[in-house]
C-alpha positions in Angstrom: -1.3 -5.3 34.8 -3.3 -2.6 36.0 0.3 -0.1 36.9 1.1 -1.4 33.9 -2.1 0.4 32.3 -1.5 3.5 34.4 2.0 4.0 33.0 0.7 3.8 29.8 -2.0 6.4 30.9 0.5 8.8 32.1 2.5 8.6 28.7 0.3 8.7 26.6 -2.0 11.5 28.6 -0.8 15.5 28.0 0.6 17.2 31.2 -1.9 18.3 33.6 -0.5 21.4 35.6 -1.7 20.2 39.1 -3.1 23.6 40.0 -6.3 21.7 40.9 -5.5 19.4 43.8 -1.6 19.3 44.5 1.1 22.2 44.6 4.2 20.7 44.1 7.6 22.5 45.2 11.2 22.3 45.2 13.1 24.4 48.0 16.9 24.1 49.3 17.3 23.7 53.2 20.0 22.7 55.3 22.5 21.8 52.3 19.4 19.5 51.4 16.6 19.5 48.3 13.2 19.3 49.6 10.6 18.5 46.9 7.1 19.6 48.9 3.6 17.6 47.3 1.0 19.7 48.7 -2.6 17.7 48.3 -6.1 19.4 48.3 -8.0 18.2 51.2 -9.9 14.5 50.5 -7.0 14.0 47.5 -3.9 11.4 47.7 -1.1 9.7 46.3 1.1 6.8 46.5 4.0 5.5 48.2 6.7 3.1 46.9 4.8 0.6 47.9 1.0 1.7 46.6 -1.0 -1.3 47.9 -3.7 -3.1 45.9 -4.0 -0.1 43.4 -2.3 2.9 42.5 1.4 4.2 41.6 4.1 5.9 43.6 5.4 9.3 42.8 8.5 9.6 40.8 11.1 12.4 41.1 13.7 12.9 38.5 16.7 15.7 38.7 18.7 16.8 36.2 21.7 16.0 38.3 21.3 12.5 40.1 20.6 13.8 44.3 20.7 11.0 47.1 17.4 10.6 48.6 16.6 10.1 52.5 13.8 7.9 53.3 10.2 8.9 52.0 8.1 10.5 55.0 5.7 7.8 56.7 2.4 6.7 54.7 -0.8 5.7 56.2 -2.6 2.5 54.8 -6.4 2.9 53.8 -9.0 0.1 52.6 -10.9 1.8 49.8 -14.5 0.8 48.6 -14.2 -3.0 47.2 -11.8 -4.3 49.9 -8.9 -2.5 48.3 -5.9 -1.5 49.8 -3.8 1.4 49.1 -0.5 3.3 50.6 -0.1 6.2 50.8 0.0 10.3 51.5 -2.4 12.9 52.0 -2.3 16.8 53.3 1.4 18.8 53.3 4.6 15.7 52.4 8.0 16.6 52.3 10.5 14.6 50.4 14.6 15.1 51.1 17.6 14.7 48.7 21.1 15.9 49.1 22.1 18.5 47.9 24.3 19.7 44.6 25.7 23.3 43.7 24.0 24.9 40.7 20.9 25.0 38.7 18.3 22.0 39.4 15.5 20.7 36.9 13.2 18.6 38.6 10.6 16.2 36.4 8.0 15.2 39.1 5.4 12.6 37.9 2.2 11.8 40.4 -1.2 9.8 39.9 -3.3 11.5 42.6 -7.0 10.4 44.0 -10.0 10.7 44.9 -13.1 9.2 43.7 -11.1 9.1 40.1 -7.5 9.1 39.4 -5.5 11.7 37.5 -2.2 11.1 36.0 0.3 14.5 36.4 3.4 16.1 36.1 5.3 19.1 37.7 8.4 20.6 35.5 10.5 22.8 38.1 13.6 24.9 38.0 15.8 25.7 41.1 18.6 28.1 39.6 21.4 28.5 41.9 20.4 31.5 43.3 17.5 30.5 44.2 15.7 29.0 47.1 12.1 28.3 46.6 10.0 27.7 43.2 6.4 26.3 43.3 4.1 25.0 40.8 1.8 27.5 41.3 1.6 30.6 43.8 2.6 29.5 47.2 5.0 30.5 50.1 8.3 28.6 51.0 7.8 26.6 54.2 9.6 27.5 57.1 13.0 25.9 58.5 11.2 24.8 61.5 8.5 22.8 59.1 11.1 20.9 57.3 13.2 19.8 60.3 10.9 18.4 62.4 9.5 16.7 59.1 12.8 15.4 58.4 13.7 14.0 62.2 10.4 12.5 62.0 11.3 10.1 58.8 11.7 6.8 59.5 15.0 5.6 60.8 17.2 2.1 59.9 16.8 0.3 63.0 18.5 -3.4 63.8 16.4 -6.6 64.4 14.8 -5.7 67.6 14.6 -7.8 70.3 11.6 -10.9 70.6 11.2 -10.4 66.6 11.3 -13.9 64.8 11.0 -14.7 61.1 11.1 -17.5 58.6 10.8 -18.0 55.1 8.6 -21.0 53.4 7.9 -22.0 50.3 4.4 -23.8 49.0 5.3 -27.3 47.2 4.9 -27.4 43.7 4.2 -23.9 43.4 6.3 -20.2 42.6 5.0 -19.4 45.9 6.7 -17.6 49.0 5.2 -17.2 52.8 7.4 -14.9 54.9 6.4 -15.9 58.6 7.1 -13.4 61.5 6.2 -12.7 65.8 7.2 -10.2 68.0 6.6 -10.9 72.0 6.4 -9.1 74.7 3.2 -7.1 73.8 1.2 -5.7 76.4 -2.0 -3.9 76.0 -0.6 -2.3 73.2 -1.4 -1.2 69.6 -0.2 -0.5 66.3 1.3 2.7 66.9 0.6 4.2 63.5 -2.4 3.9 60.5 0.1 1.5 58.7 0.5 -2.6 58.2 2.4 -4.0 61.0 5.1 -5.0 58.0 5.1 -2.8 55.2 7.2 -4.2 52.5 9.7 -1.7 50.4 8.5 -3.2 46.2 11.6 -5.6 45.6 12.3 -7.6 42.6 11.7 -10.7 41.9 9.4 -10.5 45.4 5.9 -9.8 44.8 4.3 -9.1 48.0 0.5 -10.2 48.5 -1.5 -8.1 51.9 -0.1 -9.0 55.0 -2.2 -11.1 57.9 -2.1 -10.8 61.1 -2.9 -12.6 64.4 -2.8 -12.7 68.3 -2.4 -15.2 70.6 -1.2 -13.9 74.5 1.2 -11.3 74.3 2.2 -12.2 70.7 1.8 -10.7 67.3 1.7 -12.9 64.8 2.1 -12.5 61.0 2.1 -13.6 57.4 2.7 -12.5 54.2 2.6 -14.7 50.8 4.9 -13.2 48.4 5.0 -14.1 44.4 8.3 -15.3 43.1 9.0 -13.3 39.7 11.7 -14.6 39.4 10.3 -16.1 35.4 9.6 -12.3 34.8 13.6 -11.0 34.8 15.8 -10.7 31.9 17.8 -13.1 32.5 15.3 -15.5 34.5 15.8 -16.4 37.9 14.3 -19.6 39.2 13.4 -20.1 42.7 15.7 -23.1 43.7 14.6 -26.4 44.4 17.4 -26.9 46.5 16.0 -24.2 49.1 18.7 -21.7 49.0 19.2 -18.9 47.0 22.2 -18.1 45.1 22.5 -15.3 46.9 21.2 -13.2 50.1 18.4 -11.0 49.5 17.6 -8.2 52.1 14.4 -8.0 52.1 13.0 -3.7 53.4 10.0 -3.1 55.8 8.5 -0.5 57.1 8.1 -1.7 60.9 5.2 -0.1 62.9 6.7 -1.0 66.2 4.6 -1.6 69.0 8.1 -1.5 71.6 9.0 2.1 70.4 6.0 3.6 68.9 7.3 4.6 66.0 7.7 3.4 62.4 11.1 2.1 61.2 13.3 0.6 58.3 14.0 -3.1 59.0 15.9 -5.1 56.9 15.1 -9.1 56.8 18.5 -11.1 55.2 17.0 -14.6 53.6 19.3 -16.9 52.6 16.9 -19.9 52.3 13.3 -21.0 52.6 11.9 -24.6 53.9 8.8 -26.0 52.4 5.7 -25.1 54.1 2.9 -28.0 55.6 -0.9 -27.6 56.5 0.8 -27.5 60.0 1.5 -23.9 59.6 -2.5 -23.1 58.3 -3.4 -25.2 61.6 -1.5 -23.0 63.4 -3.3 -19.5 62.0 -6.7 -21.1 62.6 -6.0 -21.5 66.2 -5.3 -17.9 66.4 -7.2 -14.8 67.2 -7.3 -12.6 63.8 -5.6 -8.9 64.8 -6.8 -5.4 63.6 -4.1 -3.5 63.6 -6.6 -0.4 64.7 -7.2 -2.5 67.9 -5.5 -3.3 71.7 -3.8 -6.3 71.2 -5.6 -7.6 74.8 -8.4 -6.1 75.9 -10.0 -7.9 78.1 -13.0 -6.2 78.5 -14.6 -5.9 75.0 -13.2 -9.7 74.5 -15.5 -10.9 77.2 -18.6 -8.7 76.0 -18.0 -10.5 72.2 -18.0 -13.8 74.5 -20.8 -13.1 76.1 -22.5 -12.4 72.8 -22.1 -14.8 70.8 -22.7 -17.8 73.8 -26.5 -15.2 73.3 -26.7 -15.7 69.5 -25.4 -19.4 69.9 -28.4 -20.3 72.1 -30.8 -18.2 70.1 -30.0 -19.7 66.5 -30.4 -23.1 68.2 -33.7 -22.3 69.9 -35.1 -21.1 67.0 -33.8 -24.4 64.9 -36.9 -26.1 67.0 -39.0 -24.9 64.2 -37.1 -25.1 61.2 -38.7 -27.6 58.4 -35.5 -30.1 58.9 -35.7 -30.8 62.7 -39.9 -30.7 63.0 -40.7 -34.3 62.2 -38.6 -35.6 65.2 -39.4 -32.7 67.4 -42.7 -32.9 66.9 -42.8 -37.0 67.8 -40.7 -36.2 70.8 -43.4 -33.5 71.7 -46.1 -36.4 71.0 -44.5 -38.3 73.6 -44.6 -35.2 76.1 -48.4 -35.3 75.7 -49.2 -38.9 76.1 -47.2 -38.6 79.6 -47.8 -35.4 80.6 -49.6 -36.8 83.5 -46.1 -38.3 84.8 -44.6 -37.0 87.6 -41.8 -34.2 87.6 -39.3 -36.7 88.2 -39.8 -39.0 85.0 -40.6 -36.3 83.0 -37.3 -34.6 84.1 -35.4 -37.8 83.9 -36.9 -38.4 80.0 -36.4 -35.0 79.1 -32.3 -34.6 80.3 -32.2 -37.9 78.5 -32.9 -35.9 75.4 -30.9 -33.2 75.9 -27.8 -35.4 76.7 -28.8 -37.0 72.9 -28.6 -33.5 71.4 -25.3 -32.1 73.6 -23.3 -35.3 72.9 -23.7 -35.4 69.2 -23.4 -31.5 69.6 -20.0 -32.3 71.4 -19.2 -35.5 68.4 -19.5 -32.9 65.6 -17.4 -30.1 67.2 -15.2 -32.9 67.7 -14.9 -34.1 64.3 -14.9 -30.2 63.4 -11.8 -29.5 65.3 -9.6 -32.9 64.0 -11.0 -32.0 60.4 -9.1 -28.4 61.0 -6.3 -29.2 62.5 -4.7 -31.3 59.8 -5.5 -28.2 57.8 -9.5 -29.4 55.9 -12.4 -26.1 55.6 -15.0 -27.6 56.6 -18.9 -25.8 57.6 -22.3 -26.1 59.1 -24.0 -29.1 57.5 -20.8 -30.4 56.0 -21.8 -33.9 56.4 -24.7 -34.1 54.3 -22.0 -33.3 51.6 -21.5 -37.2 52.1 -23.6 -39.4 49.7 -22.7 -42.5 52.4 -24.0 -40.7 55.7 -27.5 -39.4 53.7 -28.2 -43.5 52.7 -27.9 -43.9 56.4 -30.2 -41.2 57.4 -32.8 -42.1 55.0 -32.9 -45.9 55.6 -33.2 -45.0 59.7 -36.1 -42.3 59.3 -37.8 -45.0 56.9 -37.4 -47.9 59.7 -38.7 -45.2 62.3 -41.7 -43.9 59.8 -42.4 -48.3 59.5 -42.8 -48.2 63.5 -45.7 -45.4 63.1 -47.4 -47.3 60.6 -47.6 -49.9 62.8 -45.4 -52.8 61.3 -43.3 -53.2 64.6 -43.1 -52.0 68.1 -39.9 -50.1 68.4 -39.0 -47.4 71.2 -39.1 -44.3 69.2 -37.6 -40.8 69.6 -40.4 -40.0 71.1 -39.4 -41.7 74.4 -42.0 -44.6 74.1 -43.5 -47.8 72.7 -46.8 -47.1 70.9 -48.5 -49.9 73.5 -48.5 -50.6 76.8 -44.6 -49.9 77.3 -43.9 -47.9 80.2 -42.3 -44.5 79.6 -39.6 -45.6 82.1 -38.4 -47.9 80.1 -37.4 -45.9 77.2 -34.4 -43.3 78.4 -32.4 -44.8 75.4 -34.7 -43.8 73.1 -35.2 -40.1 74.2 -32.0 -40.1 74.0 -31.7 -41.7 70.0 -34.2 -38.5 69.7 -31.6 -36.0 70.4 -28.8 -37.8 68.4 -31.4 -37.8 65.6 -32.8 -33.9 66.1 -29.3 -32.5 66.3 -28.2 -34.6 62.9 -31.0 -33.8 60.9 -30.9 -29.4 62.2 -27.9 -29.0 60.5 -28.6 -28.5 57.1 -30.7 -25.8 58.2 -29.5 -22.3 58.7 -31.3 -19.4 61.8 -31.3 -16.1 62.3 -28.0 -15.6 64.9 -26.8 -18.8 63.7 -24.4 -17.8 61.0 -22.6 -15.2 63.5 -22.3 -17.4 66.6 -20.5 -20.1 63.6 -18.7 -17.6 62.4 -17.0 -16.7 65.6 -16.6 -20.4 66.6 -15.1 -21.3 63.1 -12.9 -18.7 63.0 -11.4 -18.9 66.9 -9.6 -21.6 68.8 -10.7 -25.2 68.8 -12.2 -24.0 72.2 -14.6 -22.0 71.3 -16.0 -24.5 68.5 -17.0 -27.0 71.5 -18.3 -23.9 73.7 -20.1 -22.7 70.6 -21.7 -25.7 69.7 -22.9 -26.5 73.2 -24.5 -23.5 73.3 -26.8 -24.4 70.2 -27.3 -27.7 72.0 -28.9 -26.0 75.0 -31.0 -24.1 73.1 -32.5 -26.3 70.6 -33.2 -28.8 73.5 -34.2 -26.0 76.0 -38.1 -25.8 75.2 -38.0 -29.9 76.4 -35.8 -28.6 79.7 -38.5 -25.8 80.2 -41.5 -28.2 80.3 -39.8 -30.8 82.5 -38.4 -27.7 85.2 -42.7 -26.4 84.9 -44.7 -29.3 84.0 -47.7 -27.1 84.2 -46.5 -25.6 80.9 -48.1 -28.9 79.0 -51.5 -28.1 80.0 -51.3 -25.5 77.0 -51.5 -29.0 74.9 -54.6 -31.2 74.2 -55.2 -34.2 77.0 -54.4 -37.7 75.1 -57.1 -39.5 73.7 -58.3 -41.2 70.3 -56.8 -38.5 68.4 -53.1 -39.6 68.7 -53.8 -42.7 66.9 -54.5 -40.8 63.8 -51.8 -38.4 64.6 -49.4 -41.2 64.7 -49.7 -41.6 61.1 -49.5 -38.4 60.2 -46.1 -38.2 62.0 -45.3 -41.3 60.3 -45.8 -39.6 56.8 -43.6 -36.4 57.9 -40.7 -38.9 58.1 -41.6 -40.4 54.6 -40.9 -36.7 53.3 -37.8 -36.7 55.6 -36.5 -39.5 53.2 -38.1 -38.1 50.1 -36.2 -34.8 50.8 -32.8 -36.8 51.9 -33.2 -38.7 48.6 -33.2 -36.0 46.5 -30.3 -34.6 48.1 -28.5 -38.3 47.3 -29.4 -38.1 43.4 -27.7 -34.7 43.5 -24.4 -36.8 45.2 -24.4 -39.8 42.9 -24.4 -41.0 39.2 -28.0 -42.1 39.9 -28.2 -44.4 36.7 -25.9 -46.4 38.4 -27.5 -46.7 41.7 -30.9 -46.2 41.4 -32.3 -49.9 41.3 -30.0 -50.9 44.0 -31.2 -48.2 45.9 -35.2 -48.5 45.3 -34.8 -52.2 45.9 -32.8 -51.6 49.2 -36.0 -49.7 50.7 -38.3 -52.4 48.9 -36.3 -55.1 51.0 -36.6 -53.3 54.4 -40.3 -52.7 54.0 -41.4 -56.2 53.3 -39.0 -57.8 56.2 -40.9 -55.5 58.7 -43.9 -56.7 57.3 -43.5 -60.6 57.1 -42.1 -60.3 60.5 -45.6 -58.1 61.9 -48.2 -60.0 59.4 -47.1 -63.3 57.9 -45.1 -65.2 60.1 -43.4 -65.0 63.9 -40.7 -67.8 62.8 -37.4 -66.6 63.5 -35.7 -67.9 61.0 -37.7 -67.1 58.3 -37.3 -63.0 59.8 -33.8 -63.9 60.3 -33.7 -64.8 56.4 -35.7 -62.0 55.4 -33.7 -59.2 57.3 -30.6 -60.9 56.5 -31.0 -59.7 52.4 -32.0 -56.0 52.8 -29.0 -55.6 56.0 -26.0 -57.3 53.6 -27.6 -55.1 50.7 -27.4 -52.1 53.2 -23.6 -52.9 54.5 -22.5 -53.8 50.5 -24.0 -50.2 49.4 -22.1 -48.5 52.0 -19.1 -49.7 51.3 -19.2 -49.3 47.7 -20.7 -45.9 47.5 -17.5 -45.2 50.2 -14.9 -46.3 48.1 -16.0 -45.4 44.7 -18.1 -41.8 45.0 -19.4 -41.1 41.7 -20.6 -37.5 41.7 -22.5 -35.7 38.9 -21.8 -32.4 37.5 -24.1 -30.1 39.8 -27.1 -28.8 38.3 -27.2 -25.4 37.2 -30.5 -23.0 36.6 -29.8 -21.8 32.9 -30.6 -18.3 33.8 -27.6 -18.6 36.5 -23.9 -18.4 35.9 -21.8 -21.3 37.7 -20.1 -19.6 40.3 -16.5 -19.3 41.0 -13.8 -16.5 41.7 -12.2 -15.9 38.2 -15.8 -15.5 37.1 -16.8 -12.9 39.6 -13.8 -11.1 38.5 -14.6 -11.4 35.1 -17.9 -10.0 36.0 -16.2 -6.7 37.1 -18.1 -3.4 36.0 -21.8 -5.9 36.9 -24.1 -5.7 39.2 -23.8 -9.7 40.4 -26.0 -11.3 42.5 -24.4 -14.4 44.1 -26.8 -17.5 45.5 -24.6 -19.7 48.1 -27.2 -23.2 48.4 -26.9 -27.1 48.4 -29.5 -29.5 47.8 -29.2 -30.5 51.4 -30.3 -26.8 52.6 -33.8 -26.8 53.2 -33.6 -23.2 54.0 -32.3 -22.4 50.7 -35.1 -23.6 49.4 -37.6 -22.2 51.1 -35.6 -18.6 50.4 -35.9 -20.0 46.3 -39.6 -20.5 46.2 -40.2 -17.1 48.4 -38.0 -14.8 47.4 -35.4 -15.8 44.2 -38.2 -18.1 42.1 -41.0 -14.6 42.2 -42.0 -11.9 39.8 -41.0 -10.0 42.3 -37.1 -11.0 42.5 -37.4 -11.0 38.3 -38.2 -7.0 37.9 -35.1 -7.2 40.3 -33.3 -8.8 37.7 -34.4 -6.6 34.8 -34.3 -3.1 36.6 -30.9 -3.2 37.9 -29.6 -5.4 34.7 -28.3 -8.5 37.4 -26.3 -10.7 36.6 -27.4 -13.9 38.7 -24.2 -16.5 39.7 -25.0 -19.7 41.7 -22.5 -21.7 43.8 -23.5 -25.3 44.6 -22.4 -26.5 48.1 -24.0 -30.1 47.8 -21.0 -31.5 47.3 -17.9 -30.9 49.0 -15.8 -27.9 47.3 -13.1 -26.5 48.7 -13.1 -23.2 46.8 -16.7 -22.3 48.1 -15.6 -23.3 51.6 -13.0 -21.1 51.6 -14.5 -18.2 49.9 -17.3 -18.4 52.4 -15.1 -18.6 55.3 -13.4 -15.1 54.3 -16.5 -13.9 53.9 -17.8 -14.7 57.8 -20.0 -17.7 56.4 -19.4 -20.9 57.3 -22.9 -22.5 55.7 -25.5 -21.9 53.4 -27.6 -20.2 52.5 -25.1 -17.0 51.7 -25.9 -14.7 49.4 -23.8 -12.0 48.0 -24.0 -8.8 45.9 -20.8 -7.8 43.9 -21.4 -4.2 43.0 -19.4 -2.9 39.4 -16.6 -1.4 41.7 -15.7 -4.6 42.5 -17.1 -4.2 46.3 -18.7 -7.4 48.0 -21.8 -6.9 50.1 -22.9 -9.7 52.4 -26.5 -9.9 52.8 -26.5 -12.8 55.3 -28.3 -15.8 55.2 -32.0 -14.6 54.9 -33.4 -12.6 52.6 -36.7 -10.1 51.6 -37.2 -8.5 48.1 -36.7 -5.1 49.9 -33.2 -6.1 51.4 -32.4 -7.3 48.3 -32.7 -3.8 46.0 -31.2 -1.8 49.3 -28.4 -3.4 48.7 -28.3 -3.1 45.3 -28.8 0.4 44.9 
């Protein structure tokens, strides 16, 4: 649509003379016509191929010539993630020669900062040798010839090169896979794709990707079938074959020679494609073509990196809002035995950290099978399951019953509020971990988001080195204080006050479940469930208390547990196998979010909220920063327009969009400048950030 626009443009638009950024030349050399564009420096135009934007040059003689290959392009990204092909400085393009007079009709869109549509109307009489758009001086014979030896040259399919064509099911869709081996601390030789594709109807080629693995280069590009857009049409064939053979033209920025050829790819049929393939690209290392293809060296200073940022987001978890009710009763059972020798204390505390590694280890587990047969999936993503949350809040409303005093139950804080000995109670130190490292996940810390990133977007590997590494350091401050125990005399001796504490701890796991519940009406159709649901927590409550202040007959507790625990299993399984979701709730003043809309909002200034109910984070980001008259004279100043994406239940399109956009949780929050350009402002934010990036 948008060449289509240009060609209009350039119809409709009178001739400009180019005298102000390109001389354009015709000049005869070596029984050859060279047409010379000659750009002003910071200006450019297209190749054959133009990229994302943008139109190639056209050259028109009055008698037909033969043309050689067009010199080499470079490959720029341009402000909004745009990528265009093409040439800048002094380009010489070759045609064979004819006897006699030559008119030349040159037509060129050339760029900058805008675009200007032109044309160049030349005439080489036979006598001559040179004419120029404007004043300029012939360019020597030396000039043209090494320009001419240096365009590219046909070359046959070089040896380790691989390729294969499939098709997506159901859809008009085309991935043309490729690998060359046998790379060895090498690079992209020139500022070009690695695969450059010559334009070929009815293939429309989408932006090439490209990965690493060993000495391997891997690539993909997904290529449009126009085939409904020719007179006559041309299907793409169900039967996986094409009438005929297509030879499809690169450009091939080899790595073996170091120079950039003409390759030609013969397809004669396609096989369908399988989330196989996308399992395979996630397992790779993502390529710039600007970098070594190994480099040890600055791989192992990213490593060691990101292990830093791993263990820092996770250390910092310890006192985000979602973990803090079971950290701090693990910490309350720290100072009641902090008079215990190093040993126990050790022995209790590695208990807690083996909790908070192995469910560490169960989630990147769970991670990894999820990607491999080909699901998105990010940080929190289970709390994007009604099921799991009814769960969660029926076990941190038994727990808050146990700090109330309705039963004696060994609780994550490693003991029995009584006379139990702390020895006794490894199991549930180790419940506390399982329970800490469940309920941080919703939550989002600085260094976090970048250490996820990098595991997410790696090999399966990484993803359980990753998440150990935010085990370690949301359980270090417990290893700390077991390695010194000397550090616990910075806490109050035990005494009367824990009593009262105890039921203060008791009420921080009620708000757990109030906080958990919300996010569950945000899952379900809670018309539906609501009763069921109210009466489920009624039921546990008055079971706990029969059995602690009515009677010790066992089977009357038997009886009175039985009701609530088949009520518990029944809800499971039907909320399991009949989800009901509601349509998510959306702030009038903010735009549902999705990709068509953000380009419809093209020529805006858009600010994007990522969030889920489940995020505590995100809210406390709402109430300080986006719910403030502060962040509303933001909105009126620069004219926002404010878009909301709701991760609370699972959507594949945010997941994705997130994921190519180095976020793999919430919050995310995003500015889309007019231009089209996306800014990524992380996942926390200040007023002052905010308008910097908005400016």
């Amino acid at each position: 649509m948008l060449k289509a626009l240009i060609l209009l443009l350039l119809a409709t638009l009178p001739a400009w003379s180019m005298e102000e950024h390109a001389t354009v030349s015709l000049q005869r050399f070596d029984k050859k016509i060279v047409a010379t564009i000659d750009h002003e420096k910071g200006w450019h135009t297209y190749w054959k191929n133009p990229g994302d934007s943008g139109l190639p040059s056209t050259f028109k003689f009055s008698t037909p010539l033969t043309p050689h290959e067009w010199p080499i392009p470079e490959s720029h990204m341009e402000a909004g993630d745009i990528l265009t092909i093409g040439y800048s400085g002094v380009q010489h393009f070759f045609f064979d020669e004819m006897p006699g007079d030559l008119n030349a009709h040159i037509v060129i869109l050339i760029c900058k900062d805008i675009c200007i549509p032109g044309e160049a109307k030349l005439k080489l009489k036979a006598n001559e040798t040179f004419v120029s758009s404007r004043v300029a001086s012939a360019f020597s014979e030396s000039d043209l010839r090494k320009a001419f030896i240096q365009l590219p040259k046909k070359i046959s399919t070089p040896s380790g090169f691989e390729f294969y064509l499939t098709r997506t099911k159901d859809q008009n869709l085309l991935t043309l896979h490729y690998s060359l081996k046998g790379l060895k601390n090498t690079k992209l030789p020139h500022h070009l794709l690695f695969l450059t594709p010559f334009p070929q109807a009815p293939f429309g080629y989408k932006r090439e990707s490209l990965f690493v693995k060993d000495d391997t280069l891997f690539g993909k590009t997904e290529i449009e079938w126009d085939g409904e857009y020719q007179e006559p049409v041309i299907p793409l064939p169900s039967s996986g074959s094409f009438s005929r053979p297509y030879d499809l033209k690169f450009l091939f920025n080899s790595p073996i020679s170091g120079e950039v050829e003409v390759l030609s790819l013969s397809v004669k049929d396609f096989s369908l494609g399988s989330t196989a393939l996308d399992t395979f690209y996630k397992d790779l290392t993502p390529y710039s073509r600007h970098e070594k293809v190994v480099d040890p060296n600055k791989v192992t200073v990213f490593f060691y990196e990101y292990l830093l940022f791993a263990f820092l987001g996770g250390l910092i978890l310890n006192l985000m809002p979602c973990v803090l009710p079971v950290i701090s009763l693990k910490l309350f059972g720290l100072i009641k035995h902090k008079n215990y020798p190093q040993k126990k204390l050790l022995a209790h505390n590695l208990s807690y950290t083996a909790g908070v590694l192995s469910t560490f280890m169960v989630l990147a587990s769970v991670i990894a099978g999820l990607k491999m047969t080909g699901e998105n999936v990010g940080w929190g993503f289970q709390l994007q399951s009604p099921t799991f949350i009814l769960v969660m809040m029926l076990i941190l409303f038994i727990l808050s019953l146990n700090l109330f005093g309705l039963f004696e139950f060994s609780t994550p804080g490693g003991t029995k509020f009584g006379s139990a000995e702390l020895k006794d109670n490894l199991s549930g130190d180790f419940f506390s971990g399982v329970l800490t490292t469940i309920l941080s996940t919703p939550c989002s810390a600085p260094f976090l988001g970048t250490a996820l990133t990098f595991a997410f977007t790696t090999n399966y590997a990484m993803i359980f080195i990753i998440f150990f590494f935010i085990g370690l350091g949301l359980a270090f401050p417990f290893l700390l204080t077991a390695i010194f125990p000397k550090s616990l005399i910075l806490f109050p001796r035990p005494g009367a006050w824990m009593e009262k504490l105890k039921y203060f701890l008791g009420l921080s796991l009620v708000a757990t479940v109030v906080w958990l519940y919300d996010v569950f009406v945000s899952l379900v159709d809670f018309d539906k469930v609501s009763w069921r649901l109210n009466l489920l927590f009624v039921l546990w409550f008055f079971a706990f208390f029969y059995a602690q202040k009515v009677s010790q007959k066992k089977i009357w507790q038997f009886l009175f547990f039985a009701l609530p625990f088949s009520m518990t299993v029944l809800a499971v399984q039907n909320i399991s196998s009949r989800p009901e979701t509601l349509v998510a709730k959306v702030d009038s003043a903010w735009m549902p979010w999705s990709e068509a809309q953000m380009l419809e909002q093209k020529g805006k200034l858009v600010f994007i909220d990522f969030t889920a109910e489940w995020c505590l984070t995100c809210k406390v980001n709402k109430k300080l920063v986006l719910e403030t008259q502060g962040f509303e004279r933001l909105k009126t100043k620069y004219n926002l327009t404010l878009m909301r994406a709701d991760w609370t239940k699972r959507d594949d399109n945010i997941t994705h969009f997130l994921n190519s956009h180095n976020a793999v949780g919430v919050p995310a929050y995003f500015v889309q400048k007019p231009d089209g350009q996306i800014i990524e402002l992380g996942e926390t934010i200040t007023l002052t950030k905010i308008e910097e990036n908005l400016r």
